[in-house]
C-alpha positions in Angstrom: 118.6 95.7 174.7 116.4 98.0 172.9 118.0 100.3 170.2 117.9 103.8 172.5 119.6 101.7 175.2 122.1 100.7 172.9 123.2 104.6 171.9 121.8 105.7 175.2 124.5 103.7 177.3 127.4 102.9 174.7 128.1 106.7 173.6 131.8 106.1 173.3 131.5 102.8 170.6 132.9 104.3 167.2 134.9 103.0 164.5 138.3 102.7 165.1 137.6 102.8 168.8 137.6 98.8 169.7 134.3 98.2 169.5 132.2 96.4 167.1 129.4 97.7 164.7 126.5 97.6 167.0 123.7 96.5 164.3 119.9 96.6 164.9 118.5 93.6 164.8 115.0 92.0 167.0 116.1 93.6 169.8 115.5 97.0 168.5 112.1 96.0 168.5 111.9 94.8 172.0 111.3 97.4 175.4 111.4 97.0 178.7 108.3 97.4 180.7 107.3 100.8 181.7 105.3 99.5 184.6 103.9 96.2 185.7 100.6 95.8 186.9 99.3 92.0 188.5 101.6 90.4 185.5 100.4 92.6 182.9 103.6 94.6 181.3 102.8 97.9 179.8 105.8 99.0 177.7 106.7 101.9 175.2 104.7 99.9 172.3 101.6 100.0 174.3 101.9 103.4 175.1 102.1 104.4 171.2 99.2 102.6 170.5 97.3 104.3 173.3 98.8 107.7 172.3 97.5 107.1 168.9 93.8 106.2 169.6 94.0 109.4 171.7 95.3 111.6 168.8 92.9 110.2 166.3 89.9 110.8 168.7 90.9 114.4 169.7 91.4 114.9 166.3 88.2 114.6 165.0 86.5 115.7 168.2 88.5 119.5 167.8 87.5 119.4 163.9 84.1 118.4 163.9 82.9 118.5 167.6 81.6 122.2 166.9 81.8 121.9 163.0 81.0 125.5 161.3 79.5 126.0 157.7 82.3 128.4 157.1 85.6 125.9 158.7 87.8 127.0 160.7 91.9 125.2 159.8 91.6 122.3 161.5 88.3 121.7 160.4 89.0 122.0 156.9 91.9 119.8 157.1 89.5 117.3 158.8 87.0 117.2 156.3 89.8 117.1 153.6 91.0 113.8 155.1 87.6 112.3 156.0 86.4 113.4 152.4 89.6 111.7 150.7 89.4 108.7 152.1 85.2 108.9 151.6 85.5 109.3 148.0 88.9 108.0 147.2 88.7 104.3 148.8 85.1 104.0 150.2 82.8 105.3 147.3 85.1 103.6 144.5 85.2 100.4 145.7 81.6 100.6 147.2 79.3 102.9 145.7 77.9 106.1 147.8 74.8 104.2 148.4 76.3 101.1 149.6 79.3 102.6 151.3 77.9 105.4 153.2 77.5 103.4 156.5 81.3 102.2 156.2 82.9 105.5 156.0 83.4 105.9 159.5 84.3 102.4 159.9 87.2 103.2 157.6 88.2 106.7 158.1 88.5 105.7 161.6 90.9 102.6 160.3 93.1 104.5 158.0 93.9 107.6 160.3 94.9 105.0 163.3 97.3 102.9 161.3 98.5 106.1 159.5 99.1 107.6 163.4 100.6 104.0 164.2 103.4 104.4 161.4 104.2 108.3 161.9 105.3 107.9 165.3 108.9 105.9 163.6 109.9 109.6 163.0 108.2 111.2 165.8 111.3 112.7 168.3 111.1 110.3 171.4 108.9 108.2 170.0 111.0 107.3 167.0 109.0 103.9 166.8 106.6 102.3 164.4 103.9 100.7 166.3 103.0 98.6 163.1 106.0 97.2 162.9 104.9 95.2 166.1 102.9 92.2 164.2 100.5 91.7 166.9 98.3 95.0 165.9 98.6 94.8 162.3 97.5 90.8 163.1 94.5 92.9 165.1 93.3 95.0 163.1 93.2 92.3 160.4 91.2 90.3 162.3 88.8 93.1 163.4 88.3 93.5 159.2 88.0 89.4 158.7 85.6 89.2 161.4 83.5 92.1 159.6 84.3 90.7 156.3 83.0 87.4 157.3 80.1 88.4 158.9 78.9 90.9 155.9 78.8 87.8 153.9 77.3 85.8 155.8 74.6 88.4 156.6 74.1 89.0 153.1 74.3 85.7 151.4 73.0 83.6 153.7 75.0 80.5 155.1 75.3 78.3 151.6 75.6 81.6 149.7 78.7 83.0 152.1 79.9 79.4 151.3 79.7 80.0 147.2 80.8 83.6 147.6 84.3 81.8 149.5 84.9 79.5 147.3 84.2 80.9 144.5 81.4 78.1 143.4 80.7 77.9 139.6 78.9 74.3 138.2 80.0 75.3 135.1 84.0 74.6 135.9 83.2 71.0 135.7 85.9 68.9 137.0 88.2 71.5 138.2 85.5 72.8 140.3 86.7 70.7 143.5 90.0 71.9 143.2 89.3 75.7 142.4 87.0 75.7 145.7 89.8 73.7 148.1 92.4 77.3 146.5 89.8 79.6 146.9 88.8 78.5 150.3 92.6 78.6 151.4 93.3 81.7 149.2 90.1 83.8 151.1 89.6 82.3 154.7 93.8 81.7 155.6 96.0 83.8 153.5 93.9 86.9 152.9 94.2 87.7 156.4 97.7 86.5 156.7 98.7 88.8 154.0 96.6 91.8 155.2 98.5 92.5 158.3 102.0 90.9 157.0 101.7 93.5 154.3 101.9 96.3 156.8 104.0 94.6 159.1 107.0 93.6 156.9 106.8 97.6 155.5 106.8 99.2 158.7 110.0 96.4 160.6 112.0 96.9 156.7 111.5 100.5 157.3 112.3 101.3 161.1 115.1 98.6 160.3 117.0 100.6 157.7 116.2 103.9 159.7 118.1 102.6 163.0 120.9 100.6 160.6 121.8 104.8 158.9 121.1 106.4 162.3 123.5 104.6 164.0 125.8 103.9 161.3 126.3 107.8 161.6 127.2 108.0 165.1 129.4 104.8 164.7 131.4 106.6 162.2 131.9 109.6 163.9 135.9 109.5 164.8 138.6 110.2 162.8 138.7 109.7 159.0 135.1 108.1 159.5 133.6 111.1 159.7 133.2 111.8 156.0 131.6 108.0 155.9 129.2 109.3 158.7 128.5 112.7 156.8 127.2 110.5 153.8 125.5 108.0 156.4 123.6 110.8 158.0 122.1 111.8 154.1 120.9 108.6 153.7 119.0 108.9 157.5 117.5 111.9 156.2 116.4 110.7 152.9 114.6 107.2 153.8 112.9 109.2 156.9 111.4 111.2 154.1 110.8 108.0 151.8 109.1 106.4 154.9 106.8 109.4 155.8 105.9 108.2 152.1 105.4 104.5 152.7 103.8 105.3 156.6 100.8 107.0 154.4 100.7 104.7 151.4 100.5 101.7 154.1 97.6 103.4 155.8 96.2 103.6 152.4 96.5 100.1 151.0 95.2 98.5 154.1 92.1 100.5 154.5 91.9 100.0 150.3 92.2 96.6 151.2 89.7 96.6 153.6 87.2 98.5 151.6 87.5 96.1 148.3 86.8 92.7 151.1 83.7 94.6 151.9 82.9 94.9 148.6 83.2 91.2 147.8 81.3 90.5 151.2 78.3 92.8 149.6 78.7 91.5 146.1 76.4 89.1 144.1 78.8 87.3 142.4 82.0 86.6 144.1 
């Protein structure tokens, strides 16, 4: 049972009342399907996910689709974003020359995780979609796939295999076991570590969210109240840490993305 069944349907569980704490736990993170279609479930997740692509492309269609030398609001904010991440992430870790054909790549990248994470404190939505490992996992492997190829492309196949490895005559004997951590460190756990970054975030996050949320209603009845009041401070004070964390996510993972490039188009590894 997902978390808005759970207050949905047991409106009357509160301390002192019978009934147990009902904690959050894996099956917060688990809906039902919304429809079914040939055996393929769509469910709320999905439907995030969707929404988000759509809000990210309408987005920068209504702000740049009939962009003005003198901006209107939304096109100003547009540019603001697409110029911070530009020159914040793609130009440091790149170089304009090198990193002008990547901007869209990653612009595109941060502002659909960033969408992804905001809707855990959307009303209604009230979900993380990153929190679901499978499309942090995704998008991971959409940026090892390019991160692989780039280095491949530019180094050539025994070059890519140097620039993994991180291939050095000079290290003498520890040279065989440098290349067995580096090709372990690069190929299996940067990817791992790439989406389980944003994953284990986003799942802490909406976890401790639902735990204060309905640790407030819980309480509500009798002398519990006063617990609930300080309950429902805490809701409203890690909602506003995680609108924090939601864009400092975004952030690392595109910054993340954006610095594997960078090693796939460097000389030296």
């Amino acid at each position: 049972m997902s978390a808005e069944t759970m207050l949905a349907f047991e409106t009357d569980c509160h301390i002192f009342s019978g009934c147990g704490f009902p904690a959050p736990g894996l099956h917060s993170f688990v809906f039902k399907p919304l429809f079914t279609i040939n055996g393929f479930e769509f469910n709320k997740i999905m439907l995030l996910a969707l929404l988000s692509t759509v809000v990210v492309v309408w987005f920068f269609w209504a702000a740049f689709g009939k962009a003005k030398v003198v901006p209107g609001k939304l096109q100003m904010i547009g540019e603001a974003g697409y110029d911070f991440v530009r020159r914040g992430i793609v130009y440091d870790a790149l170089g304009k020359k090198e990193g002008e054909k990547y901007v869209p790549f990653i612009v595109s990248l941060f502002f659909f995780v960033w969408i992804m994470n905001i809707w855990s404190i959307i009303p209604v939505a009230q979900f993380p979609v990153t929190s679901v490992i499978a499309f942090p996992a995704g998008l991971a492997a959409i940026v090892y796939i390019t991160w692989v190829t780039l280095t491949f492309k530019r180094h050539g196949f025994v070059g890519a295999l140097k620039n993994f490895s991180g291939y050095d005559k000079s290290l003498g004997p520890v040279l065989p076991m440098l290349i067995v951590i580096e090709l372990l460190s690069n190929l299996v756990i940067r990817p791992f570590t790439h989406a389980v970054r944003l994953f284990a975030n986003m799942f802490a996050g909406h976890l401790l969210l639902l735990m204060f949320t309905i640790g407030t209603w819980y309480l509500l009845n009798g002398i519990g109240i006063v617990y609930a009041g300080a309950s429902f401070i805490m809701t409203i004070l890690l909602t506003a840490f995680e609108l924090f964390i939601q864009a400092v996510q975004a952030y690392v993972f595109v910054l993340l993305t954006a610095n594997y490039i960078q090693g796939a188009l460097a000389e030296n590894h």
